[in-house]
C-alpha positions in Angstrom: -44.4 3.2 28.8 -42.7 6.1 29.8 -39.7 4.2 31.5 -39.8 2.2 28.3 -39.4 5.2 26.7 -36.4 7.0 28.6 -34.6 3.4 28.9 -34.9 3.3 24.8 -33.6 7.3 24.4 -30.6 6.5 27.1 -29.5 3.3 25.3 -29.9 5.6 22.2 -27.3 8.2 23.4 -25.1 5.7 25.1 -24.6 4.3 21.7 -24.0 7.5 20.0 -21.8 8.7 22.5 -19.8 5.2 22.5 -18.6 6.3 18.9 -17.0 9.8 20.2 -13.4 10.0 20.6 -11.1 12.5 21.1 -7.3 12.0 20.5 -5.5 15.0 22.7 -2.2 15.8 23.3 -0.4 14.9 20.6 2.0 16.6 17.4 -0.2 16.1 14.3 1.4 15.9 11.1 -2.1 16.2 9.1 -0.4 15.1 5.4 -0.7 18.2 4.0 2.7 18.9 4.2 2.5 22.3 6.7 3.7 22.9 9.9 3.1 20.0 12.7 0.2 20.8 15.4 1.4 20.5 18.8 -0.7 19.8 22.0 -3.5 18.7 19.0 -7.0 17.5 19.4 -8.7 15.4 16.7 -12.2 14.7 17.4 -13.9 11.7 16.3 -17.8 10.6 15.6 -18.3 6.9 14.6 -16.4 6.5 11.5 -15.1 10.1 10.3 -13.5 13.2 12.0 -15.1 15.7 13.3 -13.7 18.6 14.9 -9.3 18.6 14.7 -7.8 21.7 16.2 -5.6 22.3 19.6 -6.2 21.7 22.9 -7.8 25.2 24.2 -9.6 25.6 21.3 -11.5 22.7 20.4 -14.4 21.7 22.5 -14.0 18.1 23.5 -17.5 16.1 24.2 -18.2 15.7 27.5 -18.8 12.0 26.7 -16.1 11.5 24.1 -13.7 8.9 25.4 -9.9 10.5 25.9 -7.1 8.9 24.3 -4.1 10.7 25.5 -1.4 11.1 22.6 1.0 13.1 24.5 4.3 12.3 23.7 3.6 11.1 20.0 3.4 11.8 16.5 0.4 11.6 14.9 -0.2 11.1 11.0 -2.7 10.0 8.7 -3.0 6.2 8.2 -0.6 4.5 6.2 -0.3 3.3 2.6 1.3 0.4 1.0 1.3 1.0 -3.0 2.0 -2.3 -3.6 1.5 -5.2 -2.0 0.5 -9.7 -2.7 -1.6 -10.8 0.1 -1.6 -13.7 -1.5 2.2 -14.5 -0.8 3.8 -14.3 2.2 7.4 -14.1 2.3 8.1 -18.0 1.5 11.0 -18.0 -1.2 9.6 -20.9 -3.4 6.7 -19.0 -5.3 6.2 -22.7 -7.9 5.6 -24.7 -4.1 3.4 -21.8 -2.6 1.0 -22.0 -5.8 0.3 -25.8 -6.1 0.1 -26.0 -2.0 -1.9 -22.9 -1.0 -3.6 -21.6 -3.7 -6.6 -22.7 -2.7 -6.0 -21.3 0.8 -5.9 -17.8 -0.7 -9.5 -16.7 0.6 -9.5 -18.0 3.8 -6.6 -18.3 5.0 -3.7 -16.5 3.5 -5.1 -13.2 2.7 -7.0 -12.3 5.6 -3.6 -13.2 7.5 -2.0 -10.8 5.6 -4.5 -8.1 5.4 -4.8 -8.3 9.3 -0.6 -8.0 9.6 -1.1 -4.9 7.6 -3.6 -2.8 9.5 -1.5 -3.7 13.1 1.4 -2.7 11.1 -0.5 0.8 10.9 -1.4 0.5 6.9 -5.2 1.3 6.8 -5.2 1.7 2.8 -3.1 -0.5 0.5 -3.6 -1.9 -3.1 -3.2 -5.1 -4.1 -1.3 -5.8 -7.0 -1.8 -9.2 -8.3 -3.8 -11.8 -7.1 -6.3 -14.6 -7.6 -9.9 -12.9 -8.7 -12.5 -14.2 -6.9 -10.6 -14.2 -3.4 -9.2 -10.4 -3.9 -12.2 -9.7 -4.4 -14.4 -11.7 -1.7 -11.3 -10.3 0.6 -12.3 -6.7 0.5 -15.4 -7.0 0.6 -15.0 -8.9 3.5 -12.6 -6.3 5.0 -15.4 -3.5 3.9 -18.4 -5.2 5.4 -16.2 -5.5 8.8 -16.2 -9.2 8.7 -12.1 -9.6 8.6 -9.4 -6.7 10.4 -7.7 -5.2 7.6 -6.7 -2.0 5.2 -9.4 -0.3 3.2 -8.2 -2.7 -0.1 -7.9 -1.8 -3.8 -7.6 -5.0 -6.0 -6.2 -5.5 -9.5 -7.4 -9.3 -9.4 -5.2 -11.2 -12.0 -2.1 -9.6 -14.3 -2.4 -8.5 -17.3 0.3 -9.9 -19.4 1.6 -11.4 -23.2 1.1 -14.8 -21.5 1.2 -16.3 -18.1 4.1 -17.8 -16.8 3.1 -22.3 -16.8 0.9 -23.0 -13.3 -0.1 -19.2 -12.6 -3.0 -19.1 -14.9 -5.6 -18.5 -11.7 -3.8 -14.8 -11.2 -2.2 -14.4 -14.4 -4.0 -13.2 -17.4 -2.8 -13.4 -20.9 -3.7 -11.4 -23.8 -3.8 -12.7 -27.8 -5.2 -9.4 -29.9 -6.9 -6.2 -29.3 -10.1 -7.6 -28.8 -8.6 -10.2 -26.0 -7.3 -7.1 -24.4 -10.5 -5.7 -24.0 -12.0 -8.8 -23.2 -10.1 -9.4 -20.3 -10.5 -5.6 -19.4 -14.3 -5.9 -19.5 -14.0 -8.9 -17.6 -11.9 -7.4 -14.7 -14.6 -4.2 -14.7 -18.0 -6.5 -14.3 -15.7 -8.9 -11.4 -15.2 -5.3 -9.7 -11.6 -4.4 -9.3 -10.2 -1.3 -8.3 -7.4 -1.0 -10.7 -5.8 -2.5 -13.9 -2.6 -4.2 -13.1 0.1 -4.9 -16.5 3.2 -6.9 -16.5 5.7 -7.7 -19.9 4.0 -5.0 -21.6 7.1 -5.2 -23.8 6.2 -8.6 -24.6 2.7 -7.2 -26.2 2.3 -5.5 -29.1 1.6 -1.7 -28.6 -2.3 -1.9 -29.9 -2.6 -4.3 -27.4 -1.4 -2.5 -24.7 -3.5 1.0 -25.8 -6.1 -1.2 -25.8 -5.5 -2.3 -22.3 -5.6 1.2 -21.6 -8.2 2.8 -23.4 -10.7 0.0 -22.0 -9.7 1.0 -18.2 -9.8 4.4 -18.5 -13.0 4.1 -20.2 -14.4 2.2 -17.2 -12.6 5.3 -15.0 -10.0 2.5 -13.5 -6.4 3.8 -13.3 -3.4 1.2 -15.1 -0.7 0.6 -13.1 2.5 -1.1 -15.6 5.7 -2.5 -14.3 9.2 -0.6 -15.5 11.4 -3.6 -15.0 12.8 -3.0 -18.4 13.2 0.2 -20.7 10.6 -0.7 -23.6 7.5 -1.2 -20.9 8.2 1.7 -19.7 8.5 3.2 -23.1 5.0 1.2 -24.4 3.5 2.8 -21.1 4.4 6.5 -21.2 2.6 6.1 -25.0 -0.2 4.2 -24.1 -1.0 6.7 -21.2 -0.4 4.1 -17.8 -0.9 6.3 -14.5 1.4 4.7 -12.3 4.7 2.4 -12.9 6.3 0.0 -10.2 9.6 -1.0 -9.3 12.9 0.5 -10.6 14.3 -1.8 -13.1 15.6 -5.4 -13.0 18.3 -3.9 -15.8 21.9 -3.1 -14.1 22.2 0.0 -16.0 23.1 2.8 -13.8 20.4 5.1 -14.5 17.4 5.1 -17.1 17.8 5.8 -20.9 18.0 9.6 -22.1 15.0 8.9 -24.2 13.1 7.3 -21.3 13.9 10.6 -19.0 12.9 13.2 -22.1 9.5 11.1 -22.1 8.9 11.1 -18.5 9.7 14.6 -18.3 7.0 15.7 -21.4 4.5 13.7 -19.3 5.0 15.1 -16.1 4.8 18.7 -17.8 1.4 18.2 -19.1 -0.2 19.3 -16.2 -4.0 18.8 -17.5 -3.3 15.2 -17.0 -2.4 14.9 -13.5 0.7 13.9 -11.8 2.7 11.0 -13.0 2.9 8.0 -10.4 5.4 6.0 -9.5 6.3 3.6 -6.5 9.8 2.5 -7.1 9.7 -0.5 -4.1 13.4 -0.5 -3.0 12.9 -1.8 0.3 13.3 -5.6 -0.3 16.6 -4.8 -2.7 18.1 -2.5 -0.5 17.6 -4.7 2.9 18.4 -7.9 1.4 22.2 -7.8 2.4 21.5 -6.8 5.8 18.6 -9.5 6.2 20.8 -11.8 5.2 23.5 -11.4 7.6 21.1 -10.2 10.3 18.3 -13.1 9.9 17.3 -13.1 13.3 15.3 -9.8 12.0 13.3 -13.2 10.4 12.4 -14.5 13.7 10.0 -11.1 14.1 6.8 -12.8 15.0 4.6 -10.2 14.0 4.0 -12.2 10.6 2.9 -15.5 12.3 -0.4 -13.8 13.2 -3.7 -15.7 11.5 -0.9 -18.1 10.1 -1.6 -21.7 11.0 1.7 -23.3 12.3 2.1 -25.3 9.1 2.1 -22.8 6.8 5.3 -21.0 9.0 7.1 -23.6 9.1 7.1 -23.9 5.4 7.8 -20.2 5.0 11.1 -20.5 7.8 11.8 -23.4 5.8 12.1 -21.9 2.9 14.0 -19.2 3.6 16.4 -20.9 6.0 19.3 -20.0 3.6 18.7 -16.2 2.8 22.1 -15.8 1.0 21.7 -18.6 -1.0 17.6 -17.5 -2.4 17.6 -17.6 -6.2 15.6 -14.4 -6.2 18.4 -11.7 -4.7 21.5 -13.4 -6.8 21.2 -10.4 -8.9 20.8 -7.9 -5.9 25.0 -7.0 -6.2 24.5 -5.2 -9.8 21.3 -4.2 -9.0 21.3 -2.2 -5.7 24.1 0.3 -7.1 21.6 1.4 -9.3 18.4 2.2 -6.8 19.1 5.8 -5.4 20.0 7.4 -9.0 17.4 5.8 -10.9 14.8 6.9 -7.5 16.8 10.2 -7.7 16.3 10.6 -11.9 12.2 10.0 -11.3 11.9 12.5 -8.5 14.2 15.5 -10.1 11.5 15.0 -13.4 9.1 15.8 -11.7 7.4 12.0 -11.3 5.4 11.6 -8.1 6.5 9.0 -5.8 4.4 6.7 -3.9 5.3 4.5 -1.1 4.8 0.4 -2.0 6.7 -2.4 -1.2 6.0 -5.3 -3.4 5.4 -7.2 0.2 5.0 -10.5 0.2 8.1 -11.9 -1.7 10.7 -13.4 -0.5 11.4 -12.5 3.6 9.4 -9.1 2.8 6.3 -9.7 5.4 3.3 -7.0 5.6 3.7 -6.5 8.7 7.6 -4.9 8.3 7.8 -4.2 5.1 6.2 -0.7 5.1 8.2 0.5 7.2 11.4 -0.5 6.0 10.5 1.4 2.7 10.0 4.5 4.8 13.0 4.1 6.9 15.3 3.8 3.5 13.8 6.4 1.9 14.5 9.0 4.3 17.8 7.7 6.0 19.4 6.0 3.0 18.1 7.9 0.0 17.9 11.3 2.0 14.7 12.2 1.0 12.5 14.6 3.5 10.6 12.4 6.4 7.6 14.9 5.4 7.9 14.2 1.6 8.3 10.6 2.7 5.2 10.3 4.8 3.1 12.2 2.1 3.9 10.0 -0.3 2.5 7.2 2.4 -0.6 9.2 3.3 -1.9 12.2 0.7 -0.6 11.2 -2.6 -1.5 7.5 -2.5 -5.1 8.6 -1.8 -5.0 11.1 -4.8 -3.5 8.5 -7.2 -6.6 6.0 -6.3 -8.9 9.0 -7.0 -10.3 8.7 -3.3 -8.7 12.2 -1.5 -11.9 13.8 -0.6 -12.2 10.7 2.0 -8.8 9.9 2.8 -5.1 10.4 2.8 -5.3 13.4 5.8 -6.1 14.3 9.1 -9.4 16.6 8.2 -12.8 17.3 9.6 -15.4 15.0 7.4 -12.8 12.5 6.2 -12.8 8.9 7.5 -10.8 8.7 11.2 -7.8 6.6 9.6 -5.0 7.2 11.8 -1.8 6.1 13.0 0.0 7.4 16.0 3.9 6.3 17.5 5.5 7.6 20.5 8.2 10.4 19.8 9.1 12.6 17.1 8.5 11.2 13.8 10.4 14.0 11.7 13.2 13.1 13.4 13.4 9.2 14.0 11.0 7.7 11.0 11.8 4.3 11.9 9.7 4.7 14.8 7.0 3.4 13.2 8.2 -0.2 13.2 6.3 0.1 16.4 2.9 2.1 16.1 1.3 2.0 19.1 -2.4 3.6 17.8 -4.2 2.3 14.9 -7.4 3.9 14.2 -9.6 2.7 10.7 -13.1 4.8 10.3 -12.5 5.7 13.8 -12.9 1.7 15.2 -9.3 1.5 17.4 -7.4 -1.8 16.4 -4.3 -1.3 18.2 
């Protein structure tokens, strides 16, 4: 009975101690936006961190198991603002919906939630989808039955109507009531967020009522700025966070538009003003196309069955010739003003990526936006990779659990070799990925 006894209390410990970690060595950039740590220690017990400090002061377990980070950066894990896991980088989106639609919940979006978390991303949200699989997805992903990002899912669009053949992820909206409908809908299904698209094309009432209904069920509205008037019937309806920077070739946004964004972002009592402007896929597209060996990157065949890559190199066998970048000429010009405009007024930028269209794979595409933002646009690589760790988690309402390197949070972390601050494309390669302290990479 006794031996019994002792065997039970050392399996106890041995599993208990299994969960300790300690990552030692390395320069933490904590997303807080201070000082880096060097020769850091960041303790970690089963799913959240304990103890982060340096090495000399922190008291490492005597059973924790070492992961030496000397040599590396370490930051928070990464966000993607924006992503499809249902799509995949194939160029024809009328072929991908009749052929793998019903794919999405087994096959195609666990592929690409897994791509994400080894491309370091251990948060993203998920901005437009089919309901039933984005939602059986991250549940999945939560319950620890499929590898991927801690998921937040907007299910289907909101939208005036949806385009012919989309109608499983695209919602239309006839009336006030409809719009609340659908809202109430979306709430009892459990998404994370409210997702609207062609707000111009509704009426205002409709779109307050799109609104009001979220907020009311404490979900944030996210509306696409594609075009001047849904960004104008967002700003009045009261949408938290806007995506993209325009299809429009105007050079910058409307005076009006700015002197609205601007009163918004001075009412303090309401919160920051979001916005992920996505400028990766725009600003890359030239060079993908006359670099497409950057295609042959197999990092976004993993999960994929062979057929469905072929179909995707198939389809984007031609790059210059894809329907979907033709406007890219009179469109790029316009990126690092309009990005420029948002951040001098005060907006707060997020880091998304619209990945999944066309040749934009979730396992590159997060990094690309990084990599433009800080060597293209200029912006700060500490501004850049707080808008990819801290923000994001304060724009989802989930900071106390996420979004930094601090003792009781969850242990999502991503670590590369070198100095981060100084080469941000680095993390094309992470080469630690930690989510609730389990090591994936």
């Amino acid at each position: 009975m006794i031996r019994t006894l002792l065997l039970l209390l050392f399996l106890y410990a041995f599993q208990s101690n299994a969960q300790l970690k300690a990552l030692v060595g390395g320069t933490l950039i904590d997303g807080f936006g201070g000082k880096p740590i060097l020769n850091s220690v960041i303790v970690i017990d089963s799913e959240r961190i304990k103890t982060v400090g340096q090495q000399g002061q922190v008291v490492i377990p005597a059973a924790a198991e070492i992961i030496s980070t000397e040599g590396m950066t370490i930051i928070p894990g990464l966000w993607d603002m924006h992503v499809h896991l249902y799509i995949n980088g194939h160029s024809d989106y009328l072929h991908w919906d009749k052929k793998y639609l019903k794919s999405a919940k087994d096959i195609i979006m666990p592929a690409s939630a897994h791509q994400l978390l080894m491309a370091g991303i251990t948060s993203a949200r998920d901005l437009g989808g089919p309901l039933e699989a984005s939602i059986s997805v991250r549940d999945r992903i939560n319950k620890g039955e499929l590898p991927g990002p801690t998921m937040y899912m907007a299910g289907p669009f909101i939208q005036h109507a949806p385009y012919p053949g989309t109608e499983a992820f695209r919602w239309g909206v006839n009336g006030v009531a409809d719009a609340k409908s659908k809202i109430q809908q979306l709430v009892k299904a459990g998404v994370n967020v409210i997702k609207l698209i062609d707000q111009d094309e509704m009426t205002q009432e409709e779109v307050q009522a799109v609104v009001d209904e979220a907020h009311k069920n404490k979900l944030k509205v996210v509306g696409h700025s594609h075009r001047p008037e849904e960004i104008r019937r967002g700003l009045k309806a009261g949408v938290d966070c806007f995506e993209h920077t325009g299809l429009a070739a105007a050079p910058e946004y409307p005076d009006d538009i700015m002197a609205m964004i601007k009163e918004r972002t001075a009412k303090m009592n309401l919160g920051p003003l979001f916005w992920t402007p996505t400028v990766e896929g725009l600003y890359n597209f030239e060079s993908v196309r006359d670099n497409p060996e950057h295609l042959d990157n197999n990092s976004w065949h993993l999960d994929l069955p062979d057929s469905i890559i072929q179909d995707i190199k198939k389809s984007i066998s031609k790059p210059g010739q894809l329907s979907y970048f033709q406007l890219n000429p009179i469109r790029k010009p316009t990126l690092e003003r309009k990005v420029k405009q948002l951040k001098e007024a005060g907006v707060v930028l997020l880091v998304g990526t619209d990945s999944g269209i066309p040749m934009k794979f979730h396992s590159q595409s997060t990094w690309n936006e990084l990599d433009v933002w800080v060597n293209k646009l200029g912006f700060d690589p500490m501004y850049t990779i707080r808008a990819a760790t801290y923000w994001p988690s304060v724009a989802m309402g989930v900071d106390k659990d996420f979004g930094t390197i601090t003792e009781g949070k969850f242990a999502d972390i991503v670590a590369v070799k070198g100095d981060l601050l100084r080469h941000i494309n680095l993390l094309q390669r992470v080469d630690i990925v930690i989510k609730k302290g389990k090591r994936y990479k």
